[in-house]
N, C-alpha and C positions, 0 to 999 in steps of 0.2 A: 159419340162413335165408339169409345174404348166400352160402354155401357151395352152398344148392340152386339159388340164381336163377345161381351159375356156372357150373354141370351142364346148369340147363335151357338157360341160354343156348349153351352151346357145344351141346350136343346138337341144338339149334334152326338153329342155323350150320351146321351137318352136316348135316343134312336140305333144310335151304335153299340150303344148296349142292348138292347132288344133283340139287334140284328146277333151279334152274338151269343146272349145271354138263352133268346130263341130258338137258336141253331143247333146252338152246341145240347142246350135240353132233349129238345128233337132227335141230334144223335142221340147222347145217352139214354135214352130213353130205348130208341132201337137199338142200339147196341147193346143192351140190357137185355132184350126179347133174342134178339139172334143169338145170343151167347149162351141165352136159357138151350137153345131149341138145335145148335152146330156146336160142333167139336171144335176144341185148340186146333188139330189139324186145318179143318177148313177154313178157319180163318189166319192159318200160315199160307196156304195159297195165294190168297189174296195178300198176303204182307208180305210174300215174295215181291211183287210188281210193285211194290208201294213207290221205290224210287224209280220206274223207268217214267211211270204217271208224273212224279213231281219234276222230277228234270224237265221233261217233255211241254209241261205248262211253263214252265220256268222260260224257256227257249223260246214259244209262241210266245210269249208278255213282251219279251226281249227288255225289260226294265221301263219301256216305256208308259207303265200306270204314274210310276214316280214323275219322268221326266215330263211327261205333257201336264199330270197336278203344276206341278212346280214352276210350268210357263207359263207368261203373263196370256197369251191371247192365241186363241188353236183356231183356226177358218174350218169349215165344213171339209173341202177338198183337203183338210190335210187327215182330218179326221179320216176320210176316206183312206187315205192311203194307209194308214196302220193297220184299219180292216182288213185291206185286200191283203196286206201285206201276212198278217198275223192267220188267213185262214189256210194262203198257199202256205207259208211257213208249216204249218198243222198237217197240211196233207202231207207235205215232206218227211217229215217227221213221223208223221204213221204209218208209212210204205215202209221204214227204216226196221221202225220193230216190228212190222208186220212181217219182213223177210230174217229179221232175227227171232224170232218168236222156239224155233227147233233149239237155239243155241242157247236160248234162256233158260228154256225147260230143260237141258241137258247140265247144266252150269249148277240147280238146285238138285240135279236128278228125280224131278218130277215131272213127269209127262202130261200129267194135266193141264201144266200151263201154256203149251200150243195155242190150245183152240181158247182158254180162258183169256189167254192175252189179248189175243188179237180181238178179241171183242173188246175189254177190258179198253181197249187204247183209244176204244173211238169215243171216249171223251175229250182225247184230246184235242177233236179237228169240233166238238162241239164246245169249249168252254170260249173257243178264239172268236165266237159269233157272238159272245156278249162280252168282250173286253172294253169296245169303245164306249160304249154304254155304261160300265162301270167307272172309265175315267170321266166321262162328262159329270155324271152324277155326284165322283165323287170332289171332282174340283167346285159342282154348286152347292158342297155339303149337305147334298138330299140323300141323306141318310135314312130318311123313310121311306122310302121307295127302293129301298138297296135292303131294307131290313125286311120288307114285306115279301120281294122276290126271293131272299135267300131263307125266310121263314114259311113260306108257303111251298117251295120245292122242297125243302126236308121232311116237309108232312107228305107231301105225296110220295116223292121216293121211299119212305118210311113207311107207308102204308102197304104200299106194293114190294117193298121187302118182303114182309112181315107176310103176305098172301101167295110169296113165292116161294116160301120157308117152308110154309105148312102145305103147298103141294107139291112138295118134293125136291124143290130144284137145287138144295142143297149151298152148297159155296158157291152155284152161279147166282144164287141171290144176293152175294154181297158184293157182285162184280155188275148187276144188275142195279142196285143201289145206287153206285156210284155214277152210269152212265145217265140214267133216269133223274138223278140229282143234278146233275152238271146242265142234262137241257131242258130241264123244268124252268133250271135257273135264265138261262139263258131267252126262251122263249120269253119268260113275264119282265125280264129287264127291257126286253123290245116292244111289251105289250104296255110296260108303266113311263116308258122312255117319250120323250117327245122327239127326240134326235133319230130322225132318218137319211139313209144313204142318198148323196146329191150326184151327178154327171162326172163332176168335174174331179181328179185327183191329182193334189200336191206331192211329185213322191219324192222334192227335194228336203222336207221334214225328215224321211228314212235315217240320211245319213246324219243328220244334228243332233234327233234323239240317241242313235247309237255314241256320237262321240262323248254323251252326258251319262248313257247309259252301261256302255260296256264294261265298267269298273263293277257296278251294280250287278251285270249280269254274273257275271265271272265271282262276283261276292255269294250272290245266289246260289249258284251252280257248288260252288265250294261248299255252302253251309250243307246245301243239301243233301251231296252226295256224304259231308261227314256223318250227317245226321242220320241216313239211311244205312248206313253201310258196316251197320250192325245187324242189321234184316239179313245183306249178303252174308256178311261171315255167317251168323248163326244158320241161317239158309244152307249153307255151304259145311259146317265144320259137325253141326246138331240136327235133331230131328223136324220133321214138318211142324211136328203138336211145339217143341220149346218155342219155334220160331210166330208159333200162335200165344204163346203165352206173353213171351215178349213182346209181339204186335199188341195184343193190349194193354199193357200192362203201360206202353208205350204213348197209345191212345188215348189212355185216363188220367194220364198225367199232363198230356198236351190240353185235353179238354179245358178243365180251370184256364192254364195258362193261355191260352190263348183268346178265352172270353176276357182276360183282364187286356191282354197284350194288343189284342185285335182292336176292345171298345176306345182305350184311351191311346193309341201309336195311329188310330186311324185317323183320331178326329185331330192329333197332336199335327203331326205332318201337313195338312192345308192351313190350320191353324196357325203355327208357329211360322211356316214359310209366310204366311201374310203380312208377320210382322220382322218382316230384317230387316228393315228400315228403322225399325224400334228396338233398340237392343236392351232399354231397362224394360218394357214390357215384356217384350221378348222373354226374358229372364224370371219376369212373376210368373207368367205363363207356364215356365219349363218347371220351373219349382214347384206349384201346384199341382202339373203333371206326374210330376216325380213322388210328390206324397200322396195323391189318390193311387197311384200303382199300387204305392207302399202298402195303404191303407188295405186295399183288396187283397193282395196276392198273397201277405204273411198268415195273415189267418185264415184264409181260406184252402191252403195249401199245409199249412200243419196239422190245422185241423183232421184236414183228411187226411195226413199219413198218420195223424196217432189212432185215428177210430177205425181205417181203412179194413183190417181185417176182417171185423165185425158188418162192414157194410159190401165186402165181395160176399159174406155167405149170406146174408141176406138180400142180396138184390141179384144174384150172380148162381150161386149155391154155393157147397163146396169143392167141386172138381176145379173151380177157378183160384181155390186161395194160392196156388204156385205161385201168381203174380205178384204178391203183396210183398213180398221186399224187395222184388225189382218195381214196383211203385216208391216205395220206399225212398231208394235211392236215386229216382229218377226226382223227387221230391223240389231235391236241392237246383237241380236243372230248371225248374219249373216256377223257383219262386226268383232267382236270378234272370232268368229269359227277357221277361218284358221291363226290367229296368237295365240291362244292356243295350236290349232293341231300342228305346228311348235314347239314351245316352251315344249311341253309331250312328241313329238315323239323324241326330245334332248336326252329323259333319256332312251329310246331304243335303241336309236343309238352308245350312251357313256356304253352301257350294263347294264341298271338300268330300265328292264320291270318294276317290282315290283309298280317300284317308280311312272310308269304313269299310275297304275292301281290306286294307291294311291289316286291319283289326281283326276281320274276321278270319284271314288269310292266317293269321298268329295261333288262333282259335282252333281251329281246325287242322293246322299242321302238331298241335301241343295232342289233338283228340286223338289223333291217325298215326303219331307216334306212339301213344301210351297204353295202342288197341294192340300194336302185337306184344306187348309187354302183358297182357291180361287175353291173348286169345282162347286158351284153355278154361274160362272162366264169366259166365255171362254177367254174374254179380259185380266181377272187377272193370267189366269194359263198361258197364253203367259208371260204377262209382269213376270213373275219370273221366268219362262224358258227362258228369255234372260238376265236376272238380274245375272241368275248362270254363265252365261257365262263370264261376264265382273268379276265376282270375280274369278273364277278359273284362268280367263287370269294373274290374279295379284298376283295369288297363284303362277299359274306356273312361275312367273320372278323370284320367290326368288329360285325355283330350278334349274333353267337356271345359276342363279348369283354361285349355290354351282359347277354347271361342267365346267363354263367356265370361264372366267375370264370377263365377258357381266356383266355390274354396270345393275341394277335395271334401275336409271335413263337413262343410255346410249339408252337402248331400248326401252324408253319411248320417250326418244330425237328424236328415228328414225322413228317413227311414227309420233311423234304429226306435224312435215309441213304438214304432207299429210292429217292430220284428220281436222286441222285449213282454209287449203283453202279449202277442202271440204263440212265443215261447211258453210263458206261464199258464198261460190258456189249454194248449197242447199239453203240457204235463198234466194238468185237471183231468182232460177227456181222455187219457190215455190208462191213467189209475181208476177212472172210472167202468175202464173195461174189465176189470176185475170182478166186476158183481157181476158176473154172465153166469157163474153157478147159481148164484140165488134169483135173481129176477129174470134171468131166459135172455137170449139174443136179441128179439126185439124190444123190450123197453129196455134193454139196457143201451140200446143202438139210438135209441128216441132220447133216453137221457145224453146220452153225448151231442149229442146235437144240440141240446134245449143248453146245454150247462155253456157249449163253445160259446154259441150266439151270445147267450145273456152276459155271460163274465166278460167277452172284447165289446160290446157295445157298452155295460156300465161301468166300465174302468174309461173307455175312451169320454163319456158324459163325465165321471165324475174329476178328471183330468182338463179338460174345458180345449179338447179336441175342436180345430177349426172345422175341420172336413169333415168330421161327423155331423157338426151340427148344420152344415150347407144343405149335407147328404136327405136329412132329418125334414128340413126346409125344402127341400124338394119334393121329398116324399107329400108332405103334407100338401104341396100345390097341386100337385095332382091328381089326391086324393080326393 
């Protein structure tokens, strides 16, 4: 048995990673074409709304993707009731901003956003029609089918970006993006789904999942609005174009993190709650989670801030290098994220909501304090929005240390190889930007790439890395 839950897990990691490693390409990829072709301004429009969007999903989910995963057994008619529940919820919800829409656009003093919004919002009342279908899928760990629907909506919405760019339609092409994404997605989860709506609704499940979920949502809600509400100030204090520089700069640093954070917190969460009954498994489990994060996010994320410059004017031009040192500093935000998110979603999973609202409640009061202490200053209000990060990561060890029998140090141990050749690795690629007089932007951007990869993978071979050589072993299976 312990032998099939290895299988399924890694095969679930594979998939999970496709589905984000997929996704997120697909963005970048468009978002690379749209940025050639729109100004910082127009994609400050759209990074005005950025949080009225995430709240707004956040509120229709109402925490119940967690809560129903983490139930031993959900009936059709309860399933039903989250449905009906989550799309009225949606339409609520979009009457709301729909009649705020004047006071949004007044609050950024940009008038565009009226009629931008209110289009803009009706993703909301469309992502609530494939919710249930993403918790069913994701509590049978069909990850392929979750990686297919959100890998083949990116390409379409991405395609028809990209043909709404080039006839003209300017920054309603990225507001266009996102609606066309949302129920691309939505349509083909119901088209790969086997789970259809039944007569009958359970709507005594509403109030169970809320009493499990409400810590969750309110955690939610808090991360979110901290995390956005440097769009507001800068929306509000600086111009359209900063607040476009900063939306990306924003984006490209979420992008990595959240391929790493997304592949292995998605598959960790049904995984690990399978095993509370097993708390020394339980425990191999979490550790190896904790060092495949390690493994991906330190080099892949330093890397890219030391070569970062080199790869906005080549893939970007240069009207975009603004961003590069607020990538920079968003950096640190980015390699800390998904080993907190790991580490918080511990007290969920062990049955202690309360406890990662807690934490993030900490998190987000330390970020919201220290933003008007740096409001004058966009560089400073990053740098302490990544600062929160590396303190909560160190809050969260010591409530990791009360669930599991995981020493403070132990977890620090499992990280730090992968943070140290990283480290050393990044200063390589970064002195290697130096030869851009002599061998030109592009091979010198090819070299930094070829020098990262080779130097962290033969130091981790020549060091007798477990998780490399799994990684290695997998590779070759599937090849």
């Amino acid at each position: 048995m312990a032998e099939d839950l290895r299988k399924k897990t890694t095969k679930s990691i594979v998939w999970n990673a496709l589905d984000k490693v997929g996704f997120q390409v697909v963005a970048l990829l468009v978002g690379l074409i749209t940025a050639r072709l729109l100004s910082p301004t127009d994609f400050g429009f759209v990074g005005a709304l950025a949080i009225f969007t995430a709240l707004s999903n956040i509120l229709v989910e109402s925490g119940f993707t967690s809560a129903m995963v983490r139930r031993g057994n959900n009936t059709d008619a309860e399933y039903m009731a989250v449905l009906l529940f989550n799309f009225l919820l949606s339409v609520f919800i979009y009457f709301l901003l729909y009649v705020s829409a004047p006071f949004i656009a007044g609050y950024f003093r940009m008038p565009e956003l009226i009629d931008l919004s209110r289009f803009l919002f009706l993703a909301i009342i469309l992502n609530s029609f494939g919710l249930v279908q993403n918790i069913i899928l994701t509590k049978r760990l069909e990850f392929r089918i979750l990686s297919l629907a959100s890998l083949i909506s990116a390409v379409l919405a991405g395609v028809g970006t990209v043909f709404l760019i080039v006839n003209g339609f300017g920054y309603w092409a990225l507001a266009w993006q996102i609606v066309m994404q949302v129920g691309f997605k939505s349509v083909l989860l119901w088209m790969l789904s086997s789970w259809r709506p039944v007569l009958s609704v359970d709507l005594k499940v509403i109030r169970e999942l809320f009493s499990f979920s409400f810590s969750l949502i309110l955690s939610n809600i808090l991360m979110t609005v901290v995390r956005y509400i440097y769009s507001i100030v800068i929306g509000r204090h600086f111009t359209a174009q900063d607040l476009g520089y900063y939306s990306q700069a924003f984006k490209f640093h979420q992008i990595p993190s959240n391929v790493v954070s997304g592949t292995i917190s998605g598959v960790a969460y049904p995984v690990l709650s399978s095993l509370n009954d097993d708390e020394p498994r339980q425990l191999s489990y979490l550790r190896k989670l904790i060092r495949v994060t390690a493994f991906c996010i330190f080099p892949l994320m330093l890397g890219l801030c030391a070569a970062f410059d080199n790869l906005v004017e080549v893939a970007l031009t240069a009207k975009w290098l603004p961003i590069v040192p607020y990538f920079r500093i968003l950096c640190v935000a980015a390699i800390f994220f998904p080993l907190h998110s790991m580490n918080v979603s511990l007290n969920t999973i062990k049955g202690y909501p309360t406890r990662s609202f807690m934490i993030e409640v900490l998190r987000n009061v330390l970020v919201v304090v220290s933003l008007f202490f740096c409001i004058g200053s966009i560089r400073l209000m990053l740098a302490s929005f990544s600062l929160t990060y590396v303190v909560s990561y160190l809050i969260g060890l010591f409530y990791v240390r009360q669930l599991l029998p995981y020493k403070i140090k132990e977890q620090i141990m499992d990280v730090l190889p992968y943070a140290a050749i990283s480290i050393v690795m990044s200063v390589g690629v970064f002195l290697l930007g130096f030869l851009k007089p002599e061998l030109g932007i592009y091979l010198t951007t090819l070299c930094q790439i070829l020098f990262g990869l080779a130097f962290y993978c033969l130091a981790l071979y020549l060091l007798g890395s477990s998780i490399f050589a799994e990684v290695c072993e997998i590779l070759k299976r599937k090849r």
